[in-house]
N, C-alpha and C positions, 0 to 999 in steps of 0.2 A: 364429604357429601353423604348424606343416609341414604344407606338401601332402602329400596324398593319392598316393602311386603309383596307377599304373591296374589292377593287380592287386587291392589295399586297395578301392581305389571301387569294385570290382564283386563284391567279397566283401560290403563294405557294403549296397549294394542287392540284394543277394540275401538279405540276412539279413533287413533289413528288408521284402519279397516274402513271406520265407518267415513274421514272426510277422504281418503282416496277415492272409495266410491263416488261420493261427489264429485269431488273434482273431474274424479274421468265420466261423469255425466256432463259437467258442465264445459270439458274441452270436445265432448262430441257433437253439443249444441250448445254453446256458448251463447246465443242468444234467450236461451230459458231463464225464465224468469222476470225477464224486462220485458216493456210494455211494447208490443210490437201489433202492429194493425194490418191485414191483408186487406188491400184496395181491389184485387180486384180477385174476388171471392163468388165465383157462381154458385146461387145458391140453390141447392138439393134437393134430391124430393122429398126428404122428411128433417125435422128439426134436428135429429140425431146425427142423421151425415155431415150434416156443417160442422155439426163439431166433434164428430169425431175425425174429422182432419185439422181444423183447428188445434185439438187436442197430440194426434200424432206427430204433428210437425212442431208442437210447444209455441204456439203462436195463442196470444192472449185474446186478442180480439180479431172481428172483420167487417168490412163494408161491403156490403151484398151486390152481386148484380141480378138485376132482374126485370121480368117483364112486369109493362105501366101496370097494372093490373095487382100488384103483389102484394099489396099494405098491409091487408090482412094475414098472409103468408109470415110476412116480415114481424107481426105483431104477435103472432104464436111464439114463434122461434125466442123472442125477446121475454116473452111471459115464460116460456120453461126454462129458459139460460138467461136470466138477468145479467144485463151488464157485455155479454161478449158482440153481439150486433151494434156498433157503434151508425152506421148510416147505410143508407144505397141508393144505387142511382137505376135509374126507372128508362126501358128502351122500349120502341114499337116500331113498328115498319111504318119507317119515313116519306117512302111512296105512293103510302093513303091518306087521304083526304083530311082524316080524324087525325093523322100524327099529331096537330098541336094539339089538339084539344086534349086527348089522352095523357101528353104529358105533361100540362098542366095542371090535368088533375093528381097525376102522381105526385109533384110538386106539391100539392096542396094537399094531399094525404102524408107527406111527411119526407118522399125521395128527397136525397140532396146534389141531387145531378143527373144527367142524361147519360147513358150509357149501359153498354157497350153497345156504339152505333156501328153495324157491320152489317154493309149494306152494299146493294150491286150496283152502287152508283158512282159520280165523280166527286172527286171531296169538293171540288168547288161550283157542282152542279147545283140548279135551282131546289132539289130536296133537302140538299144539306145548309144549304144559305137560309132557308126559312127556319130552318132548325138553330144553326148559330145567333140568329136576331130572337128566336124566343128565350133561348138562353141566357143574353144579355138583360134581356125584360124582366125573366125572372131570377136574374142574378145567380144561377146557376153556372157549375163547369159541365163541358159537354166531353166526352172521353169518346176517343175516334180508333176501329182498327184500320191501319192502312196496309193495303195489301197489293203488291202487283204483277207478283207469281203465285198459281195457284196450287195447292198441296198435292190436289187429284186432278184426273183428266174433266173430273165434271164440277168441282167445288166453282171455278172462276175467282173475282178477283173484287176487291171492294174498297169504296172511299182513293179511287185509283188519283194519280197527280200529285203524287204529295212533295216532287220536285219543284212543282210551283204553287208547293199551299203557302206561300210566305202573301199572296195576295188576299189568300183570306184573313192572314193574322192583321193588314194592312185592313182590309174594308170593316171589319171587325172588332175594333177594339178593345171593346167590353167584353168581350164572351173571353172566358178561358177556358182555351183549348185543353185539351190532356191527350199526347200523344201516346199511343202502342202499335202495336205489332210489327211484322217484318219489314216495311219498308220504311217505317219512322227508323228503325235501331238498325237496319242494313245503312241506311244512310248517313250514320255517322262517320261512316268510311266517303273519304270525297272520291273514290273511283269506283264506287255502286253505280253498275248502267242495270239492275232489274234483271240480273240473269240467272240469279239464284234466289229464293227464299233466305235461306241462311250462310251468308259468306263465310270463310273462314280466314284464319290469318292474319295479319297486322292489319290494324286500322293506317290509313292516308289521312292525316291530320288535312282540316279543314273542309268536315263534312257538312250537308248541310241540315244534321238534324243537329248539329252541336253547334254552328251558327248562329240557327234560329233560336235554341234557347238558352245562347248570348243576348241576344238581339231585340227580341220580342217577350216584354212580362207578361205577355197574355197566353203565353206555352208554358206546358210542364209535360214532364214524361217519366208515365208509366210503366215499371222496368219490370213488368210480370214476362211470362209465357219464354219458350224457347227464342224467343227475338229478345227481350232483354238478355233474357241469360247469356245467349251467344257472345252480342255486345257488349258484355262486360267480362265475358272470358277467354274470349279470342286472342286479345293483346294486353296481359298483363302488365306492359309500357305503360300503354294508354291510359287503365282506369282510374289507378289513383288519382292521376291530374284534373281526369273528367268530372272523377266523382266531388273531388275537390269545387271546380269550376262552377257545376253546377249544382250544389248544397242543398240551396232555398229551391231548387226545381223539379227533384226527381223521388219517384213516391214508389214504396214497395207494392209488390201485389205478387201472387201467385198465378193466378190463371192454370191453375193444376187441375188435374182430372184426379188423378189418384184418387182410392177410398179409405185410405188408412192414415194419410199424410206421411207415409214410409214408401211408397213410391206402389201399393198395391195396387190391383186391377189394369185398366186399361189407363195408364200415368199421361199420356199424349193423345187419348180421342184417336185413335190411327191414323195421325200425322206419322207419315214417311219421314220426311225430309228432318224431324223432329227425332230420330230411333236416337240420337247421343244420349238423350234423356229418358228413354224405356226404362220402365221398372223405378226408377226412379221421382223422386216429390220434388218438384219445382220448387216452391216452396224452401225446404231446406237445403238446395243446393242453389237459390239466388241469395241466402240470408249467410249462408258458409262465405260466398263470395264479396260477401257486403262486410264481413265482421272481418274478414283479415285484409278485407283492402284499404276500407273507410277509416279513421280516427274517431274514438267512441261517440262524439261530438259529435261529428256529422253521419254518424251510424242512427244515433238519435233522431236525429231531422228525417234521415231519408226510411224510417218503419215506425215513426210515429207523429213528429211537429209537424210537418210539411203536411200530410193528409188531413190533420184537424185543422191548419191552414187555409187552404185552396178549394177541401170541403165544406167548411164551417161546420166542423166534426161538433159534438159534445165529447169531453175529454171523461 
């Protein structure tokens, strides 16, 4: 075998320097670099902060949440970052008179869905029903937080009942739902009686948020905020089979506060009940959880196919 000149050997060790370095970038975020879409992505006061968390957390793209009102908001951000605003969905207080008309104009300004509906009302009360029948009209998904403990003594509780929302996925058909927050993903556990925000512990096989989206194609869930994340890390049993089961149903999102996408500023809004996740980016601690539970296949589906799916994204 010829020796090595000394030239060669320190081209050699520097090559090899240089893919270690990689590699241990890409085993600390292994998801960098593939196409990954934040659904549920509140959008910032300035065009910068969206993406500089986008940017931190190495997430390629997002779909905005925001108020009806945003189009023009939405159309900056797209004009100075081409390409990383892939859709959003458009929300207003469903209690006024105008909710439909408002979001129909969002609709027709460009939203591609209703949300985030988070609202002091009952999920299958007469504000949210007239909202699920516009959505089917305009062939829109409507994305619901359901909640029925509340964080603070003053916050209260919204979209309450979601133990018997299987009667609106029944009177409903057309509309798809998108389920979040705590009482969707507490509920995958079948012995969730509502006494905590965020359970802990093994899941009770035969919940009924894992039923329904057995059950009903008109559900899909949203695995943002400290409510997915719990539910998929509480019972490392559980998720693989879940995640499995449900492939075609369940769509990534963040729901992070943080300002850096490294878990800077206030990372949980001063959610209590939320401190597991302080300091820490949602984001990259539901995507860590996603990449060593899922098989690349349905890692795929659930941070990028599914959301150009169910949203009728542009890829």
């Amino acid at each position: 075998m010829r020796e090595l000149t000394r030239r060669e050997f320190a081209h050699a060790i520097a090559g090899a320097v240089g893919t270690a370095g990689v590699l241990g970038a890409q085993s600390a975020e292994p998801w960098a670099g593939e196409s990954v879409v934040d659904c549920h992505h509140h959008i910032r006061n300035t065009p910068e902060a969206n993406i500089a968390h986008l940017d931190g957390c190495r997430i390629s793209h997002a779909h905005l949440l925001a108020r009806a009102d945003s189009a023009d908001r939405i159309q900056a951000i797209r004009a100075q970052y081409p390409g990383r605003v892939v859709g959003w969905f458009a929300s207003t207080d469903i209690t006024k008179p105008d909710a439909e008309e408002l979001l129909t104009k969002a609709v027709k300004s460009g939203a591609s869905g209703f949300g985030e509906m988070k609202y002091h009302v009952e999920a299958a009360g007469p504000e949210f029903r007239r909202i699920y029948a516009l959505a089917a009209e305009l062939n829109v998904p409507i994305l619901i937080h359901f909640q029925e403990v509340p964080h603070t003594p003053t916050e209260g509780v919204f979209a309450t009942g979601f133990r018997n929302f299987e009667a609106m996925l029944k009177a409903f058909p057309k509309t798809k739902f998108i389920g979040h927050a705590d009482a969707f993903w507490a509920n995958v556990s079948a012995d969730y009686a509502n006494e905590v925000a965020y359970p802990a512990g093994k899941i009770k096989r035969g919940g009924i948020t894992d039923k329904l989206l057995a059950d009903y194609p008109n559900l899909y869930g949203d695995l943002s905020a400290n409510s997915g994340n719990n539910a998929l890390s509480r019972d490392p049993e559980f998720t693989p089979a879940f995640l499995e089961r449900h492939q075609d149903k369940l769509i990534f999102g963040s729901d992070c506060s943080c300002t850096d996408g490294k878990g800077g500023g206030i990372s949980q809004a001063g959610n209590p009940a939320a401190s597991r996740l302080a300091g820490k980016c949602v984001a990259r601690e539901t995507l860590s959880v996603l990449k060593r539970t899922a098989s690349p296949a349905v890692f795929r589906k659930l941070v990028w196919d599914n959301a150009h799916k169910t949203y009728a994204l542009k890829a």
